[in-house]
N, C-alpha and C positions, 0 to 999 in steps of 0.2 A: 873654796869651791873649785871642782876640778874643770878645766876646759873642755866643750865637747870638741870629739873627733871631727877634722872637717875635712874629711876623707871617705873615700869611695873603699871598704875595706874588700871589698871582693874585685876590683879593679886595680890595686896595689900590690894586691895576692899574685893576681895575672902576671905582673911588670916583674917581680920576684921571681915566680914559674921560669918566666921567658931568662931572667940573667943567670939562674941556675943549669936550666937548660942549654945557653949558647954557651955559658962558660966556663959550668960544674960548679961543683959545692967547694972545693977547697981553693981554688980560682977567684973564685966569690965572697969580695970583702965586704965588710958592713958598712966599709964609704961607699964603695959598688952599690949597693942595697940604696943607703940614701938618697943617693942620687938618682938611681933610675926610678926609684919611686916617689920622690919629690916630697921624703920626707924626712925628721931628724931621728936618731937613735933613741930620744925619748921619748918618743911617739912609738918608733919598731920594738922596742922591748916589751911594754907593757901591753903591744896589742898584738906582736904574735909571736915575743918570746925572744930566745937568743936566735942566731942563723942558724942552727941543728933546728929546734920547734919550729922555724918560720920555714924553712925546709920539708920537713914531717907535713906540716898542714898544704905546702902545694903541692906534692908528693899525693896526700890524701885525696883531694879534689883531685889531681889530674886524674889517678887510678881510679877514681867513682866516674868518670866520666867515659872511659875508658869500659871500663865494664859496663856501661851502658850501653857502648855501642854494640861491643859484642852481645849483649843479649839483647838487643833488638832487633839482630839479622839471627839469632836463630831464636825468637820467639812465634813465630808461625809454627802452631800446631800442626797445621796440617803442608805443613815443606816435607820435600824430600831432603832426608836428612845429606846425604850426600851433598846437592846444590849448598845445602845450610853449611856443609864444612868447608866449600870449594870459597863460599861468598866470604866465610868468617877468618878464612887463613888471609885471600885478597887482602883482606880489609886491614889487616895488620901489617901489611906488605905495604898496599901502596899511602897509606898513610905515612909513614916511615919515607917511601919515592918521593913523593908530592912535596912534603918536607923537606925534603933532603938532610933529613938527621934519622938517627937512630930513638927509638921514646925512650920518653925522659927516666923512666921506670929500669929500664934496661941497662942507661947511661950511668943512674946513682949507684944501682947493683954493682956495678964493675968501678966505679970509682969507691962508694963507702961501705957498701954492706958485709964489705969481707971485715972489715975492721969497726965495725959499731953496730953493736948488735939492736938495736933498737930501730934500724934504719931494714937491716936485715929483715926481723922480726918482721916488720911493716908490710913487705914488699915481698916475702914470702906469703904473707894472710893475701894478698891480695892476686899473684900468684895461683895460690890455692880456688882463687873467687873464678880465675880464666880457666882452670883445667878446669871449673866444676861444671861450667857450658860448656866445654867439648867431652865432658863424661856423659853430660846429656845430648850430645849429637851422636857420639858413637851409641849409646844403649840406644837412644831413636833407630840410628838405623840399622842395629844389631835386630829390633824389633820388627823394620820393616824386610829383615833379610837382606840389605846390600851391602852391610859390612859384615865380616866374618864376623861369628857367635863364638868362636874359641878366643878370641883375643880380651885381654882383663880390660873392661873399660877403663878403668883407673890410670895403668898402665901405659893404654893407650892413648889418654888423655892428656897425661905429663908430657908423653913424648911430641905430642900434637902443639903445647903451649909452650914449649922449650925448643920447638924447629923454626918457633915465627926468629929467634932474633936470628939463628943462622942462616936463615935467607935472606935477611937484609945485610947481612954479612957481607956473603956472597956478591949482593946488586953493590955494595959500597965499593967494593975490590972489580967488581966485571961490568959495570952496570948497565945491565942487558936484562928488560923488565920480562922478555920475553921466556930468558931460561929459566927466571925466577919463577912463573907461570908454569912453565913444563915440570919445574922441580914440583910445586904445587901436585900437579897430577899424580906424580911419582910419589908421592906420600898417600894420596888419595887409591892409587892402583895395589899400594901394598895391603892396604885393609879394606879394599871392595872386595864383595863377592865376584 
């Protein structure tokens, strides 16, 4: 008879998140792992896999979490789509400030996903999940006339979910929340009516 888990698995997940995060994936040994999570390899194997799997599933939670937020500041119907894009670029911004890292999504993309496609894969689907709220804040307000009606929302979408890590970039290298703000508008001025 197998011993139950007497572990907090969504609390261990966390401690995993946080040493991938502070220290990256290949950084990141699986005595690292034991220890910060205060448990043995035969416990981490069979409950979340090698470190790529145990990786994959905090990767998943963060980015669901993540896309939460984002679609919670633009799910007001009735916002002006604008304010909705001014508050949703913020919010990726100073998340990132507040922090003082870059997300974690961002971090793995540039350390693995060039070379594992499966990590790629992931993080692209998810990716895809951020432009699809700013494909619905440009058509919103392609709708209500204050962003231009010539511009492809699609297009303008990727370019919208693909400028959050360049302005933390940007704060990491200058770190002046203020320009980061003004650049804000400058994306916002190029597709306002």
């Amino acid at each position: 008879m197998g011993r139950n888990k007497e572990f907090d698995y969504e609390q261990k997940l966390d401690v995993a998140l946080e040493l991938f995060w502070k220290q990256g994936f290949h950084s990141t040994s699986i005595t690292d792992l034991e220890t910060g999570m205060g448990i043995n390899r035969s416990s981490i194997y069979p409950t979340y896999g090698d470190k790529k799997a145990l990786l994959i599933k905090c990767l998943t939670k963060y980015m669901k979490s993540k896309v939460s937020e984002y679609e919670n500041v633009s799910d007001n119907p009735k916002s002006h789509a604008i304010e909705t894009l001014r508050k949703t670029l913020r919010l990726a911004i100073d998340q990132s400030i507040n922090e003082e890292r870059t997300c974690l999504a961002v971090r793995i993309a540039f350390e693995v996903a060039l070379t594992d496609e499966d990590i790629r894969t992931l993080l692209a689907g998810n990716e895809k999940k951020i432009e699809k709220i700013y494909f619905e804040i440009v058509e919103k307000g392609q709708e209500q006339g204050c962003i231009k009606g010539d511009l492809d929302p699609k297009l303008t979408a990727a370019f919208l979910a693909g400028s959050s890590s360049a302005l933390f970039k940007n704060y990491a290298l200058n770190k002046n929340r203020k320009t980061i703000y003004d650049m804000i508008e400058a994306l916002i001025q190029m597709i306002q009516v």
